[in-house]
N, C-alpha and C positions, 0 to 999 in steps of 0.2 A: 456780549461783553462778559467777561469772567473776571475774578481776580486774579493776582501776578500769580502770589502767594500757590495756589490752586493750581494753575496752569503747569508750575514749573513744580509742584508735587507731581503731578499726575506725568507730564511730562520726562521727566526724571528718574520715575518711579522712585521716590524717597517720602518724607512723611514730612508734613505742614509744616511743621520747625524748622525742619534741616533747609528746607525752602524760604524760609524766612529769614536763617540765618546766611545764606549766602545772597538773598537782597541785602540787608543790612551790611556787610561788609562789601557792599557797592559791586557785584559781581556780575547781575544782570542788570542787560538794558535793553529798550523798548523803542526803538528808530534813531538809535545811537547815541541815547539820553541814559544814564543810567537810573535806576529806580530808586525813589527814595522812599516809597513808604509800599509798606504790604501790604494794603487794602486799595492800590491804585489797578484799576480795572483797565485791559486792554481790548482790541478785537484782534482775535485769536485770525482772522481769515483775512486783515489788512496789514494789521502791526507783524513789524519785524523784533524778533525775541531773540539773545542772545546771550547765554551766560558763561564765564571762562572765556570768552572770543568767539564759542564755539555757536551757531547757528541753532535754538530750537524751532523744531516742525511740531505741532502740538493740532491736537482734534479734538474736539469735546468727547465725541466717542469715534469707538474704534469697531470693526465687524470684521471677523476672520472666520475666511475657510480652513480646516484643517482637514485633513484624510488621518481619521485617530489611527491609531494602531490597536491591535490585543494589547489584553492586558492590562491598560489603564482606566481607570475612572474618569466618567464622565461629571464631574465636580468642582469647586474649588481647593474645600480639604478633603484631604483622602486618606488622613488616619493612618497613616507610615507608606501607604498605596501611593505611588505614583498619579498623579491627575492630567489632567488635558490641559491646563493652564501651566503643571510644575513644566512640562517638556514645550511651553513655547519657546522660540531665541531669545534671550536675552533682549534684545533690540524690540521688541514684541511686548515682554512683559509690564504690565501699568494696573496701580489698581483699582481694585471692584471687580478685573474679571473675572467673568463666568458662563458655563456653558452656555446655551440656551436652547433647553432641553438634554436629553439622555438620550445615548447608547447604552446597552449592557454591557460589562467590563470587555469581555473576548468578541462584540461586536468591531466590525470596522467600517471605516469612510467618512463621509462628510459631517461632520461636527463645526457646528456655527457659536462660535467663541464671541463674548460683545460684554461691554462696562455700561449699555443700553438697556434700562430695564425697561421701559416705556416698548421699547421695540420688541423686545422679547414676550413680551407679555401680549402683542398680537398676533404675531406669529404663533406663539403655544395654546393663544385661547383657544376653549372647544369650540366656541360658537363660529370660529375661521373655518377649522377642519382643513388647516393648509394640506394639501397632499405627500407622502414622503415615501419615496421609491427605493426599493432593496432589493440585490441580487441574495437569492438562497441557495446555498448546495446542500442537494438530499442524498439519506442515503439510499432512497431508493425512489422510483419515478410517482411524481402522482396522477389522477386517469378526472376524466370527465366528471368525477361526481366529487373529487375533493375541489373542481375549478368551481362547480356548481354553487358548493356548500361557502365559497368564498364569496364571490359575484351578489348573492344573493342576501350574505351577512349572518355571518354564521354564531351561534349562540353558545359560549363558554363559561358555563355556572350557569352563575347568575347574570355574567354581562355579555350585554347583545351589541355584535362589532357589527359597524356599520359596512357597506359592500364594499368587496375590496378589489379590484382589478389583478389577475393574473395569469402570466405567460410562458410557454416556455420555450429558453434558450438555447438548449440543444435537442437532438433527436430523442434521447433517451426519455425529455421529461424530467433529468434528475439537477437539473439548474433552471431555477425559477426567477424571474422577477414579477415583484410583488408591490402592489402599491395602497398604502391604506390612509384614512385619512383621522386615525385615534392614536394613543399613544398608552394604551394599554399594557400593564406590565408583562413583559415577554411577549408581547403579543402575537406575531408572526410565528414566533416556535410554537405557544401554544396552537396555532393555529393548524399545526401542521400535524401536531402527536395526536389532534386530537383524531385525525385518520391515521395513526401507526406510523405516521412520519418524522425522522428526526434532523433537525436541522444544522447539519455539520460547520457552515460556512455563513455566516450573513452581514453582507455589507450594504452601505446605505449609499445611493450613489445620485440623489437627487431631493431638494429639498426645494417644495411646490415647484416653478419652471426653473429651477436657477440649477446647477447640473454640476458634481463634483469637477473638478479642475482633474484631466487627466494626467496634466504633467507633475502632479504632486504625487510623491512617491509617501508611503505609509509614514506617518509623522512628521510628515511636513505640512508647509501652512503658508498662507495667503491673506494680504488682507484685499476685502472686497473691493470693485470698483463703484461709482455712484449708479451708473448705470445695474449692475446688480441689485443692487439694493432697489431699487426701484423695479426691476424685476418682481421681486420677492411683494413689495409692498402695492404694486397691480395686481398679482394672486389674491393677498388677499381684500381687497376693494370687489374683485372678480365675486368670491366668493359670498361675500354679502350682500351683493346684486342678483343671485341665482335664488 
């Protein structure tokens, strides 16, 4: 049960007044009844919500895939920069959201957008170590002893990355997928200069079992199905079991 008031902000994407003030001018209604006070709490997954005539569909929260594109930050504000929430649809947009977790700006692919902080904050804990898989393009091929130096968890400075899983996707060698389970700054690039390798291309195309949506093209976006999500939240159950 939520409040009206609440529902049809979030809803709306407009701010707690302005939702108050079109209950009070008798605007919405709640099973064909119109609302009289702003504090009357509804069930958002039985009651029928309504306001202008017009049908609201409302969620407590919301989980979107997105395939980010270059270029933007991965943030809420972005300090004149373009973010990952400014370029969702309209019809998309509600607030609180926010990523849940980072790309680096010129990184791409799957970015998991959500107003869920409770969720987010499992998914990102270290103690999960959810898994997160990326394609790399090198500029040049890496051999047995940089797969070695990965596999086994390779040490940068001062921080020692846990092992990391990698393959390669064509002959050359010079397109990698990579899979780690930390979220170390740059991590992947550094991983890779730290053998003379530089990473021209890196995209993220799996985040623990649940797997980018191919049919989104670069800045487009999706919201999750329930079965996804529940995907995502048996990884990490999985993971605390091991």
């Amino acid at each position: 049960m939520e409040r009206i008031d609440k529902i049809i902000s979030s809803a709306l994407n407009i701010s707690r007044s302005d939702a108050r003030a079109l209950i009070k001018k008798g605007l919405v209604t709640v099973n064909g009844s119109a609302v009289r006070s702003i504090s009357q709490h509804v069930d958002e997954n039985s009651d029928e919500l309504f306001c202008r005539g017009e049908k609201i569909t409302y969620s407590k929260y919301v989980y979107i895939m997105m395939n980010k594109p270059a270029g933007v930050i991965s943030a809420s504000e972005g300090k004149g920069e373009p973010t990952v929430t400014d370029i969702l649809p309209d019809e998309m947009k509600r607030r609180n959201l926010f990523p849940a977790g980072r790309l680096d700006k010129n990184t791409t692919g799957f970015m998991l957008i959500t107003d869920d902080g409770d969720f987010a904050h499992r998914i990102l804990s270290p103690k999960n170590h959810i898994p997160k898989t990326y394609v790399a393009v090198l500029d040049k091929p890496f051999d047995s002893i940089v797969a070695e130096d990965f596999e086994k968890g390779m040490t940068l400075g001062d921080e020692v990355c846990m092992p990391a899983q990698i393959s390669a996707l064509d002959e050359e060698k010079r397109v990698a997928q990579v899979t780690i389970r930390q979220g170390m700054y740059h991590q992947i690039k550094r991983m890779f200069s730290k053998h003379g390798i530089t990473v021209e291309e890196l995209k993220r195309i799996k985040m623990g079992s649940l797997e980018l949506d191919k049919s989104l093209k670069e800045g487009e976006c999706r919201y999750l199905t329930a079965r996804e999500l529940e995907e995502i939240e048996k990884k990490i159950i999985a993971t605390n079991c091991i």
